[in-house]
N, C-alpha and C positions, 0 to 999 in steps of 0.2 A: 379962242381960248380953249376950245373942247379940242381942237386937233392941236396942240399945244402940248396940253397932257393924255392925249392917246398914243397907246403903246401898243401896236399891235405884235410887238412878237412877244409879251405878255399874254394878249390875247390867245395869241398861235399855242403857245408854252404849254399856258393855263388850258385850255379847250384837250389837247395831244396826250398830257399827264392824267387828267382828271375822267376824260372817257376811256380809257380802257380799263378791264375786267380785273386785270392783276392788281391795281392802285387798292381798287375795294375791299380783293380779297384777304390784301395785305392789311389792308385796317380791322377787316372782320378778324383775322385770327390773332392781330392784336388786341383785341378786345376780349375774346374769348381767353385770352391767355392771362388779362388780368382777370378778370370775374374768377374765374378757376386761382391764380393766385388770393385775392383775396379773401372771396366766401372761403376757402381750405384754410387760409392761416387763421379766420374767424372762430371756423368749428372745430380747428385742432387747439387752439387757445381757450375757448368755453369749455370743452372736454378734457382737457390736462387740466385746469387748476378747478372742475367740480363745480365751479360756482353756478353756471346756465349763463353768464352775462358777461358782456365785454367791458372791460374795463377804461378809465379814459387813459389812462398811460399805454396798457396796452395799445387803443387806440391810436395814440401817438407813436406808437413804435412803427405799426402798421402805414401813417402817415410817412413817416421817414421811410421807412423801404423804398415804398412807391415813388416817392421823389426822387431815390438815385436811379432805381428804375428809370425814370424816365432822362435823367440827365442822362445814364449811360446808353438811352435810345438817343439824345439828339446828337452825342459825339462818335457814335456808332455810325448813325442814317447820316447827318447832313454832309459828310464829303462826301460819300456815293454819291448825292444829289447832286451837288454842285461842282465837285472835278472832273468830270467829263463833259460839261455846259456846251462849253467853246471848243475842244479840244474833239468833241464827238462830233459836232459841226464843221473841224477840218479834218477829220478824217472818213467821212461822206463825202467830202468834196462839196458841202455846200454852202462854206461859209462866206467864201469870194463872192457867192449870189446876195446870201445875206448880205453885204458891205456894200454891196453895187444899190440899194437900196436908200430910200430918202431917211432912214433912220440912222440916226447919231451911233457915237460908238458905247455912249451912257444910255441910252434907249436901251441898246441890246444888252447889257452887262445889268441893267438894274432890272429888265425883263426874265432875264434868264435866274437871275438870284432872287427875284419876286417869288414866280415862277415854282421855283424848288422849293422856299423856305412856307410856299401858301399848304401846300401839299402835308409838310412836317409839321407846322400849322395845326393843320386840320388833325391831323395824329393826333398830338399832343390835348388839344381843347376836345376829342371822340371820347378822351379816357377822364374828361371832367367830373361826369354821373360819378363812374366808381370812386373819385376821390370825395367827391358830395358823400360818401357809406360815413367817411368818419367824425362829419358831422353831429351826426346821429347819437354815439356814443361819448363825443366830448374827447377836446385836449387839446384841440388844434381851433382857431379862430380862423376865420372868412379873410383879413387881413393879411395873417400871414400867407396863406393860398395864393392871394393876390400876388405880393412881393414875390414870392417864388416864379409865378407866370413871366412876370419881369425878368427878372435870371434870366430863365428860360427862354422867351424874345431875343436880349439881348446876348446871349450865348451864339444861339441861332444865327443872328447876323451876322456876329462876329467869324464864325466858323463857316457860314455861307460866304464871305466874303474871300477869305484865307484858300475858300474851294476854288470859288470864283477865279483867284490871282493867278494859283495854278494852272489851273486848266488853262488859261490865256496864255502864258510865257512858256508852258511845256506843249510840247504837237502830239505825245503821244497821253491817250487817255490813263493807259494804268501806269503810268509814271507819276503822274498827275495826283491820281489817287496813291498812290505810295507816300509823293511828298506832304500832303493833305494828312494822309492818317500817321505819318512822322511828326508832324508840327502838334497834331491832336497831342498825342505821347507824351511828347517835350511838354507841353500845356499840364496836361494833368497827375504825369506819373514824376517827368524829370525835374520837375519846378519843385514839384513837396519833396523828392529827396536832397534837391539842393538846400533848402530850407530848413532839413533836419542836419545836415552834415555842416552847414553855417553857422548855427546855433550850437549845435553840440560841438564844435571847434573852439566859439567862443567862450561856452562857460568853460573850457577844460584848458583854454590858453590864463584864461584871468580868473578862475576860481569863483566869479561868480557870474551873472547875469550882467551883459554889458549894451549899450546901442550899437544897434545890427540894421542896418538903414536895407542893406543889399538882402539879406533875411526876410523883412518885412514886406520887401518887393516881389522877391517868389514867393510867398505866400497870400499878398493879395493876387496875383495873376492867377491862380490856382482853382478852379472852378469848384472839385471837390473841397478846398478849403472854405471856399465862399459860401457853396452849400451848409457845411456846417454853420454856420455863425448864422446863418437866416432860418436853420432849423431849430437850433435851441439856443436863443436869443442870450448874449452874456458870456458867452463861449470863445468868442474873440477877444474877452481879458486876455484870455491863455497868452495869445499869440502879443499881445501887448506889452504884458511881463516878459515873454523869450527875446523878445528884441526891443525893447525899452523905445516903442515909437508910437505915438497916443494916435496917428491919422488910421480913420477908418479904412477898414478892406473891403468895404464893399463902395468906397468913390475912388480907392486905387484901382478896383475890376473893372467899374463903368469907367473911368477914366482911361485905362492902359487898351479896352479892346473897343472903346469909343473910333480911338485914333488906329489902332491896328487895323478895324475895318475900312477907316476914310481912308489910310493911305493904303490898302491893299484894291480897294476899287480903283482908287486913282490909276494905281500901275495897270491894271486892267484896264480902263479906260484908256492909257497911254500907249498902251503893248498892243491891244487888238489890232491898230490897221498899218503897224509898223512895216509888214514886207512892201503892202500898196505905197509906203513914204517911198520906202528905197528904191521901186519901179520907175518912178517917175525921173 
């Protein structure tokens, strides 16, 4: 059972990433980078409005930065991490070693996106203290922190995975990441313009508010949109009323990149030993 579920090139990944000197220094001046962000937007917000004290709105204001903060760290960081996975393994020359190896082709694909995604991980849960500050002054609940982590999880995998795919079916690495940070794009910039030019088409074809099914689709995929609605709860009316469709957008998000990550490992998992089929 135990060699079952051992992975050692999890192990290898995990051990290769986590001991060298730059992983650490890259979190420490992540971290200095929010303390300096926060305490600064603290004492220039007590000193502009006079009063000595943070406010809980303010507070929440404070709370929301820092979340896209951080979403625009994991759609930033996780293709670096994960489109060159595979891709950097064959262009070493060492991945035919790797394949010749008793480990499956889901070993190495779930190793490798383990691997990246424990690392962004750790990022993400270093800068929890600082988001504990706004506690302190009220506006935001423990709950919602939580749901956000979730996002953010599942964000991750999804965008690890999308890394993952690339890297496997393209050979070279910064192609890889090109098409990785194109897909990101398309996810967050070209889906909300799609969804503003669908809508505003619609009220301006019919004079009023009509059901917009394909509308409501880019805008549940849209991670900056999802963010909003889990930020200030109620906020997804909006988007209810613009395209007249009562289902939630946050089980169209878990829903639409549930399945984008299963079938983007699959082709990974199917692509990896494809030249080894054709040799034979």
């Amino acid at each position: 059972m135990k060699q079952a579920f051992s992975n050692p090139v999890l192990v290898k990944e995990i051990k290769l990433r986590f001991r060298t000197l730059k992983s650490f220094i890259g979190i420490l001046f992540y971290l200095i980078a929010m303390c300096i962000f926060v305490f600064g937007f603290i004492m220039l917000t007590t000193s502009f409005t006079g009063t000595g004290y943070f406010r809980p709105e303010e507070s929440f204001f404070l709370f929301s930065m820092l979340t896209y903060i951080q979403l625009g760290l994991i759609l930033f960081i996780t293709p670096g991490l994960t489109a060159g996975a595979i891709s950097t393994e064959r262009e070493k020359q060492t991945l035919n070693i790797l394949l010749t190896t008793s480990q499956t082709s889901l070993q190495i694909i779930l190793g490798k996106l383990t691997s990246s995604i424990a690392f962004l991980l750790l990022m993400v849960l270093a800068g929890l203290p600082i988001y504990s500050l706004v506690f302190l002054f009220g506006g935001v609940s423990p709950g919602q922190l939580g749901i956000i982590f979730l996002f953010y999880f599942l964000t991750m995998i999804a965008i690890g995975g999308i890394g993952i795919m690339f890297s496997t079916i393209i050979r070279k690495t910064i192609v890889a990441m090109i098409a990785t940070y194109g897909t990101m794009i398309f996810l967050t910039a070209v889906t909300g313009f799609i969804y503003l030019v669908i809508t505003g088409m619609n009220s301006m074809a019919t004079g009023t508010l009509s059901s917009s099914p394909i509308g409501h689709f880019f805008a549940s995929i849209n991670p900056v949109v999802l963010m909003l609605t889990l930020i200030t709860p109620g906020s997804d009316s909006f988007i209810t009323e613009a395209t007249k469709i009562e289902f939630p957008i946050w089980a169209g998000y878990s829903i639409f990149y549930v399945v984008i990550t299963i079938l983007a490992l699959l082709i990974a998992v199917k692509k990896l030993r494809v030249n080894m089929k054709r040799s034979k």
